[in-house]
ZAZAVO-330778 format. One record per atom (N, C-alpha, C, O): residue in one letter; z, x, y. Coordinates in steps of 0.02 Angstrom, whole numbers, plus 50000, padded with zeros to 5 digits. Example, Ala and Ser with C-alpha at 12.3 -4.5 7.8 and 13.67 -1.06 7.14 Angstrom:
<pts>
A503905066049716A503905061549775A503905066049835A504235071249834S503545064249888S503575068449947S503945064550002S504025067050057
</pts>
This chain:
<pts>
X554575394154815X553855393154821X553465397754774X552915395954755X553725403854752X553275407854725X553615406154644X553355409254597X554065402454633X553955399654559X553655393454563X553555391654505X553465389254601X552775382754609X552115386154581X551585386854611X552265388054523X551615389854464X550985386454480X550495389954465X550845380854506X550365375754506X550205382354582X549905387754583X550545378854631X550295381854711X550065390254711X549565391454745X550385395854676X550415402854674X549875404354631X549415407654653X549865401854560X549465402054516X548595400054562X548145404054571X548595394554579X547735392754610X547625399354649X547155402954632X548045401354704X547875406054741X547585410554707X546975411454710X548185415654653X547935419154609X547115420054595X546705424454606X547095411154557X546595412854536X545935412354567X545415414054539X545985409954624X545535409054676X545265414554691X544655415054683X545665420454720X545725425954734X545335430354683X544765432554694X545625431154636X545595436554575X544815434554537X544385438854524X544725424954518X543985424254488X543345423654543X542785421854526X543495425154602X543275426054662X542955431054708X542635429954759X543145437754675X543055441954709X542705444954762X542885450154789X542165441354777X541525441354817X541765436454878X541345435554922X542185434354882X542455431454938X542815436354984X542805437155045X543235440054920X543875446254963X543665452854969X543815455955020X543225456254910X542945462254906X542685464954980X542335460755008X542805471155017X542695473655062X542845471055124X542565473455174X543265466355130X543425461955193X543975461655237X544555461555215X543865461355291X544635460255314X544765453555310X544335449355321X545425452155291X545635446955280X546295444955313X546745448955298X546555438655363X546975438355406X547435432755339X547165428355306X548135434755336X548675432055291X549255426155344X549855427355351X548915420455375X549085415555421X550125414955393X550165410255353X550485416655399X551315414355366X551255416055312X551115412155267X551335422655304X551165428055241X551985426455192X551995425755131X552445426255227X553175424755192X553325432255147X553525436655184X553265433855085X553275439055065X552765441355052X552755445055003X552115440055093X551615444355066X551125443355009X550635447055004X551295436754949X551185437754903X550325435354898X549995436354848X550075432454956X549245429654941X549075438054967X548635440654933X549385442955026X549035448655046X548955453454994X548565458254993X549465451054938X549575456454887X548825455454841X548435459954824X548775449354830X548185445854786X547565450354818X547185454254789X547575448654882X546915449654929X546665458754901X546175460754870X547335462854935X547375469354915X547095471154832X546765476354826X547185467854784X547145470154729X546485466254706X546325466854647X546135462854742X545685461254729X544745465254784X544135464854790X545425468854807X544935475254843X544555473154905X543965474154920X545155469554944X545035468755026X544995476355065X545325481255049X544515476155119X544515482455155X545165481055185X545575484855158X545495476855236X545915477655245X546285470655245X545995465655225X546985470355269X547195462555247X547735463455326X547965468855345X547805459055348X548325457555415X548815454455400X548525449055393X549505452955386X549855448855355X550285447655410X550615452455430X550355441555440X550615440055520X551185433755471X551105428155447X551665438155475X552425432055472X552925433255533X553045438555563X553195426155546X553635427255628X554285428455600X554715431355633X554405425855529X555365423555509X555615432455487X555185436755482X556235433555477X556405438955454X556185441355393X556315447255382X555865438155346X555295439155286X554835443555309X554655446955261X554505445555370X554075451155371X554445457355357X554065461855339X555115459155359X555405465155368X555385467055259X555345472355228X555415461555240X555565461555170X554755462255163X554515467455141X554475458455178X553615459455160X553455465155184X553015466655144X553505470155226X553525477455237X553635481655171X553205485155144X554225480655154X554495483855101X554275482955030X554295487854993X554085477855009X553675475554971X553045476654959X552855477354901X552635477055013X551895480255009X551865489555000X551405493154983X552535491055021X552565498955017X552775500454936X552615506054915X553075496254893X553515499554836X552905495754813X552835497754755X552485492054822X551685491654765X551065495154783X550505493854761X551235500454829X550745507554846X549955504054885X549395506654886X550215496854916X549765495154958X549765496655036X549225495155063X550345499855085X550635501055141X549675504855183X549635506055243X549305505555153X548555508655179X548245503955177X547875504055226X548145497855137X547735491455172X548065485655165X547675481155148X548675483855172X549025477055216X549495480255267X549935484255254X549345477955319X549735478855374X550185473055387X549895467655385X550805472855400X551045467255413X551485467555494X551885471855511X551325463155522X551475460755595X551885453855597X551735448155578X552475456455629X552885452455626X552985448855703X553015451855757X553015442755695X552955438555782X552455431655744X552415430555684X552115427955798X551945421855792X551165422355811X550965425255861X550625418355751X550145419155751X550005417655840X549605421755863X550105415555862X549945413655943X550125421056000X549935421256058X550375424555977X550985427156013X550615436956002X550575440356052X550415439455943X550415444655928X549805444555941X549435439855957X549645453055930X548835457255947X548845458655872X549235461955838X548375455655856X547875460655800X547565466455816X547225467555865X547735470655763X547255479955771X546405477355776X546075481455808X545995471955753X545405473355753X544945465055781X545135459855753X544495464555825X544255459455861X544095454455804X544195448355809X543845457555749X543695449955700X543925449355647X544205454555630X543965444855605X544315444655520X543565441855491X543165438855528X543435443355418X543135439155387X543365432655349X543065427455337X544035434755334X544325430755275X544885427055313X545205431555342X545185420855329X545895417455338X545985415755262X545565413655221X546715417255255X546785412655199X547645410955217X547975414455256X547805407055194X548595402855224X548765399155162X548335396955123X549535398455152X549795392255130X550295389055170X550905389755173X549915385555198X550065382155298X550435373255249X550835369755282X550305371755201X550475364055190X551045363055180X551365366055137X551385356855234X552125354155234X552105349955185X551655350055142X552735344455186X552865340155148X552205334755205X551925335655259X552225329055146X551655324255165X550955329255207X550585327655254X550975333255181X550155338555186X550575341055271X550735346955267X550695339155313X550645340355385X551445342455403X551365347355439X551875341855399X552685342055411X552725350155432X552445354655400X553175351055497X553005357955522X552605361155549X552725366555575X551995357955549X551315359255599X550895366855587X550505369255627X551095369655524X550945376355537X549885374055534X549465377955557X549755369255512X549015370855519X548975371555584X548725377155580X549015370555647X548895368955714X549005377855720X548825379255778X549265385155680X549175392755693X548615394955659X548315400055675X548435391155610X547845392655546X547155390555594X546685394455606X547195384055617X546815383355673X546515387255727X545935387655749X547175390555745X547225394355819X546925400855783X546415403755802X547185402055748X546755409355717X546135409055701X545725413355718X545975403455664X545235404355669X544875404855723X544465409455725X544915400755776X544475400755840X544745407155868X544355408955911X545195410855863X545135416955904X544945423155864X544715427655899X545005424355792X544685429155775X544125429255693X543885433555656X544135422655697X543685423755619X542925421755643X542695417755683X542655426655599X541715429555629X541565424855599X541865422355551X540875422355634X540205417655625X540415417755552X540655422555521X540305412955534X540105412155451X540645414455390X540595415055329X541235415655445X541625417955398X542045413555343X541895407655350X542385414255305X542775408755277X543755408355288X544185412755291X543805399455290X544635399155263X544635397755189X544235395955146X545185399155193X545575398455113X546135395955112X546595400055119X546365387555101X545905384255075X545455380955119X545505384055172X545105377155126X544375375055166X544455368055152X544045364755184X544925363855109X544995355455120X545455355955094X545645360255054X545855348955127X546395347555113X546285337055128X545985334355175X546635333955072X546465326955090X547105322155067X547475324455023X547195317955085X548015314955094X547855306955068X547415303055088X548385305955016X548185299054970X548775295954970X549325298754966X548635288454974X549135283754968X549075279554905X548545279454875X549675275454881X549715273654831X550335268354849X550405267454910X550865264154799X551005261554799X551525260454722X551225261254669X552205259054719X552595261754667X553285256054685X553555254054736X553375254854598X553985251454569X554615256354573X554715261454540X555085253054630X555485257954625X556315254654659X556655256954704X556405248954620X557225245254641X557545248754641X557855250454691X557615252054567X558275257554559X558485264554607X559005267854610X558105264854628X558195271454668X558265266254755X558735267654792X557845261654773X558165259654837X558545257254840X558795258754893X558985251754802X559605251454785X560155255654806X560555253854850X560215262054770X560385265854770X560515270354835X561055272454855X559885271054861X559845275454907X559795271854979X559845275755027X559705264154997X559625257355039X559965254255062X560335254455110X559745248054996X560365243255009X561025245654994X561475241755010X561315254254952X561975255454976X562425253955044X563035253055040X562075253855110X562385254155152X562625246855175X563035245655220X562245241555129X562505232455154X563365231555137X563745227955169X563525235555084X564365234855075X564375240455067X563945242955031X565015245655107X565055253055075X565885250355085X566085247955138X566295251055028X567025250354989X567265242855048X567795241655076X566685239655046X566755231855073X566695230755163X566905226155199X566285237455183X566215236255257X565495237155272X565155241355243X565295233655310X564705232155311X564275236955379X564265235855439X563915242955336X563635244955373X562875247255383X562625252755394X562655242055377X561875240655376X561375243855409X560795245055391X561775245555479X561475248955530X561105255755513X560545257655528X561535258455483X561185267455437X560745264055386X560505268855355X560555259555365X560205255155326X559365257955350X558895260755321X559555255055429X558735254555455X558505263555482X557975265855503X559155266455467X558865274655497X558705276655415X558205280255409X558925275455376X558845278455292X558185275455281X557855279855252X557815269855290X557125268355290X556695269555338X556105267955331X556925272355392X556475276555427X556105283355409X555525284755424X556565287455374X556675294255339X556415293755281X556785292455233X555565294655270X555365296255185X555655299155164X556035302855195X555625299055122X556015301255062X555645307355017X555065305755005X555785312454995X555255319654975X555365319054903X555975318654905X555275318854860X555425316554772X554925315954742X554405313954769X554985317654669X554585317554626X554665308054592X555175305354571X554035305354597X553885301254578X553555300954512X553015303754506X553915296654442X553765295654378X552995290854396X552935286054433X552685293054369X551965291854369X551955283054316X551555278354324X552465283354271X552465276254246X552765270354306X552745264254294X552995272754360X553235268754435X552455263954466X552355258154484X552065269554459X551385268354489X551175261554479X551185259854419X550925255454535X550865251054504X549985247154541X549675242054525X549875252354589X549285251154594X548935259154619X549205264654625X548145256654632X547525261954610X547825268454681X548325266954714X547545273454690X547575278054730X547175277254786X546585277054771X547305276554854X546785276354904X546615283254940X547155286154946X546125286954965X546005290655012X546165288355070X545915282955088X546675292355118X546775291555185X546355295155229X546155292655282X546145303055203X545915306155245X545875313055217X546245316155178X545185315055254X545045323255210X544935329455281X544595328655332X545235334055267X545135337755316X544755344055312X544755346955258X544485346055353X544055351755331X544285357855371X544045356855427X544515361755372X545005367855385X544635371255444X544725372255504X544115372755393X543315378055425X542885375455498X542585378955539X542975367655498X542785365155557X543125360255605X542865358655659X543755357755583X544235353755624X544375354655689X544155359555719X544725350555718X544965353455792X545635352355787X545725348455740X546075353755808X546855353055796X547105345455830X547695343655827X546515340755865X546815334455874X546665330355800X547035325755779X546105332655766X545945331555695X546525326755633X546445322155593X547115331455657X547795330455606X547915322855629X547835317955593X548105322655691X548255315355697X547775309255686X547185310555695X547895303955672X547595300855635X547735290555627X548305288255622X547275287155627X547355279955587X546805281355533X546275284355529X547235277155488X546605277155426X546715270155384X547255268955357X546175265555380X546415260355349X546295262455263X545975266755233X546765256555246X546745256555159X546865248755125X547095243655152X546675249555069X546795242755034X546875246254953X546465249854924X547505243854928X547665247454864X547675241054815X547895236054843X547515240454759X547315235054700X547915236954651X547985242554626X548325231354640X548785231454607X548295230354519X547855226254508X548515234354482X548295237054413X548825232454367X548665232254307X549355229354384X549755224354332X550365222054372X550715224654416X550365217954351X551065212754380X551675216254402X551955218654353X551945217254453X552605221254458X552875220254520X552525216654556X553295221954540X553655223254617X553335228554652X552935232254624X553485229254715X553295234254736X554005236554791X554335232054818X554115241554799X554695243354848X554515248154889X554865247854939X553985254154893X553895257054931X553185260554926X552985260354868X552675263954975X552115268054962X552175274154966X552635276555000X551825277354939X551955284154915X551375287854938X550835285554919X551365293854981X550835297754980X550755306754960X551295309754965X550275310354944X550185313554916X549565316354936X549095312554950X549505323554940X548885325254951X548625333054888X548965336454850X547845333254906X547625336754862X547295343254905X546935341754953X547405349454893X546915355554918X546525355854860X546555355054799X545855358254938X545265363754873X544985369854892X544995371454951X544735373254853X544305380754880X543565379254872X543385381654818X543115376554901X542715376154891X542035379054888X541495376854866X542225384954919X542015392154915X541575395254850X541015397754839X542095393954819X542425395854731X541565396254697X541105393654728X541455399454636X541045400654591X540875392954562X540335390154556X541775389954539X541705383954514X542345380954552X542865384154551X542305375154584X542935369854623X543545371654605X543745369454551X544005376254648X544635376154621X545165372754664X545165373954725X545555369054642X546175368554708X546765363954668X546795364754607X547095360554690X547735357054651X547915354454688X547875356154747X548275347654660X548465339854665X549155340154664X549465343554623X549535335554723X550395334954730X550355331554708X550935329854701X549815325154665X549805318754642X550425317554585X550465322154545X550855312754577X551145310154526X550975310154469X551395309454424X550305311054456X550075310054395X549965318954385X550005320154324X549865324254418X549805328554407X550535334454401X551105332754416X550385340154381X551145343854349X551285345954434X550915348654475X552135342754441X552415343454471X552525350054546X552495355754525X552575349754585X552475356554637X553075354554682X553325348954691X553235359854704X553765359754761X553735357054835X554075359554881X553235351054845X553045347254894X553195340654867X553355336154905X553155339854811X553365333354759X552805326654774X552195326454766X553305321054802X552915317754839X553235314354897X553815315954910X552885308954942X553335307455001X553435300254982X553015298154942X553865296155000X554095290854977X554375286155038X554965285355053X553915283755062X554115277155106X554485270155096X554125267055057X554915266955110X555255260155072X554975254755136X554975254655198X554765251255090X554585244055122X555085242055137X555575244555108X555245235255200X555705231055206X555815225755154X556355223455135X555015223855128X555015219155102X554955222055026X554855227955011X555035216854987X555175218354905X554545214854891X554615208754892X553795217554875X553395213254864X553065211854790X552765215554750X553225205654790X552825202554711X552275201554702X552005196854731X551865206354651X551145206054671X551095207554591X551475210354552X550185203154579X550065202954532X549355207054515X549075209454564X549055207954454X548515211154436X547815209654494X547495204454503X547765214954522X547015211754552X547335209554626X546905207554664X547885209554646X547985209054691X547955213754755X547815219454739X548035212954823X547765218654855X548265219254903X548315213954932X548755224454928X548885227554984X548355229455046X547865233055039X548525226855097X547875230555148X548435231355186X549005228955188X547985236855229X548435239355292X548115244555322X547535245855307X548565249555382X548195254755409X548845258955414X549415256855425X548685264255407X549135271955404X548945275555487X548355277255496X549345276255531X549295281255590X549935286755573X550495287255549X549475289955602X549825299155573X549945303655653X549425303155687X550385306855682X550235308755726X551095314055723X551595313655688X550825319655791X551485323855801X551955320055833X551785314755858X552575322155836X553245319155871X553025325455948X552965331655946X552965320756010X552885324356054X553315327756067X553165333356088X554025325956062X554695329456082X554625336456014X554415341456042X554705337155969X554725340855916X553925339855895X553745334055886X553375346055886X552795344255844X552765347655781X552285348255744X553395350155774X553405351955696X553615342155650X553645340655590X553685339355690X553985332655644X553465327755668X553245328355725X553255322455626X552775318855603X553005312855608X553475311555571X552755307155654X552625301355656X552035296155626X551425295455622X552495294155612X552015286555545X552055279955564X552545276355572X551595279255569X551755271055568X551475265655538X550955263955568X551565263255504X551335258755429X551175250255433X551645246255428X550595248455440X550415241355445X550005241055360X549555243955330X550665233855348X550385232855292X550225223655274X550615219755302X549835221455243X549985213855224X549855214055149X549545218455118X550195207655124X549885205955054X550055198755052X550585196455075X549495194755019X549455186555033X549205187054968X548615187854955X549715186554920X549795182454865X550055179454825X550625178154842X549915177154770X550275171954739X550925171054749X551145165454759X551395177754749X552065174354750X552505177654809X553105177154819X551945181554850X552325184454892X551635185054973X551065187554970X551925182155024X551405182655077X551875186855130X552445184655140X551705191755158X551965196655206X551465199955211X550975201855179X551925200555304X551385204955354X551815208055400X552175205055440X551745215855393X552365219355442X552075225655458X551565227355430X552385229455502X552325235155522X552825237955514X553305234155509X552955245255509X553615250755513X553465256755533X552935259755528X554105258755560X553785265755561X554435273155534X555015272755514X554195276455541X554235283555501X554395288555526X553905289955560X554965294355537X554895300055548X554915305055486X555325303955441X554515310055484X554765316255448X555145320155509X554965320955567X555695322355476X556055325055529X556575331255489X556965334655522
</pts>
């Protein structure tokens, strides 16, 4: 994660061309990992910084904030944002890099959440402050082939059945942006600073416009953060069309193989929600139709991230 130049770099610079956000503040570090946004915060001349990681990475983020002669204003507390005492009743500053695969996977916004309502003051700010989740739609035989219909003959036995669990399971991959075969839709934008944690779950309808004649095999979604805080708009895109990040993109496979032409339209509706048994894992469920020229289908599926 801390070579995802695109993800480390915004912070950076969020932080650093920012300073009037961090200068004199306490600032709470939501899954600090090694420390490296508290380090930003610190050198950009936070009064103090809280850096709350639960995994064995706080013991290394300890050590780390001491050999860069910051050990006097980042404190780091190791345990679970839910779980530990903070030294001081309020924060000014949250800042987190809380985003799973398909924006939500792992649930850590639902601690970024919890922290705000228990210690960030009137008027204070998160970092980042939106986050918004896009669907799309992509040419892609060769890889379901591959990765799909492998299971209709495997060395001549027919086992189809792992067929329907392998299209349940998006798929996390970087998608070639020449795949793309229709426009980008907005599913949904979230606002960090004022959400409620039932917020995440979600239906959102869409209708995507096929841009040229092609197949279609699966939809693809992707989301974008921003700081909106900022002097001038900063934040960065998992989009396909944008330079690559270590969230990539998520990759759903249709049942159906659909033939669709310029100007043609996909409609449907996207529901988003936690797996009650596990709420670090993400349930989907995908209603889609397309009624045209050479292809008329209407289905539903559904999805775990797991």
């Amino acid at each position: 994660m801390l070579k995802d130049v695109v993800r480390t770099k915004t912070y950076q610079n969020v932080i650093y061309q920012n300073k009037f956000l961090i200068k004199d503040k306490i600032v709470l570090d939501v899954g600090a990992g090694t420390g490296i946004l508290s380090l930003f915060c610190a050198k950009a001349g936070a009064k103090h910084v809280y850096a709350v990681e639960c995994s064995q990475m706080a013991d290394m983020a300890k050590e780390i904030v001491k050999a860069n002669g910051f050990s006097d204003v980042i404190t780091v507390l190791k345990g679970k944002i839910e779980e530990i005492e903070l030294p001081t009743p309020k924060v000014d500053v949250i800042i987190s890099e809380w985003m799973g695969y398909f924006l939500l996977f792992e649930n850590m916004l639902d601690s970024v959440l919890y922290a705000r309502n228990k210690w960030l003051v009137d008027g204070g700010i998160v970092l980042p402050d939106k986050a918004s989740l896009f669907l799309t739609a992509i040419e892609d035989s060769e890889y379901k082939e591959d990765k799909i219909e492998f299971w209709n003959s495997v060395y001549g036995f027919d086992m189809s059945c792992i067929k329907k669990k392998a299209m349940m399971e998006p798929l996390v991959d970087i998608v070639d942006q020449n795949q793309i075969v229709t426009d980008s839709k907005l599913l949904k934008t979230m606002d960090i600073s004022k959400m409620s944690s039932g917020d995440a779950s979600f239906t959102a309808p869409f209708k995507l416009v096929a841009q040229r004649n092609d197949y279609i095999h699966a939809l693809v979604a992707y989301f974008d953060v921003s700081f909106t805080m900022c002097h001038k708009l900063l934040g960065f895109s998992t989009g396909p069309r944008s330079r690559a990040t270590h969230w990539k993109q998520t990759v759903m496979y249709l049942e159906d193989v659909l033939t669709i032409c310029e100007g043609e339209t996909i409609t449907g509706s996207m529901s988003v929600s936690y797996n009650k048994k596990n709420p670090r894992d993400v349930d989907i469920k995908l209603s889609y139709s397309l009624n045209g020229q050479h292809s008329k289908v209407s289905r539903t599926q559904h999805y775990k991230m797991r």
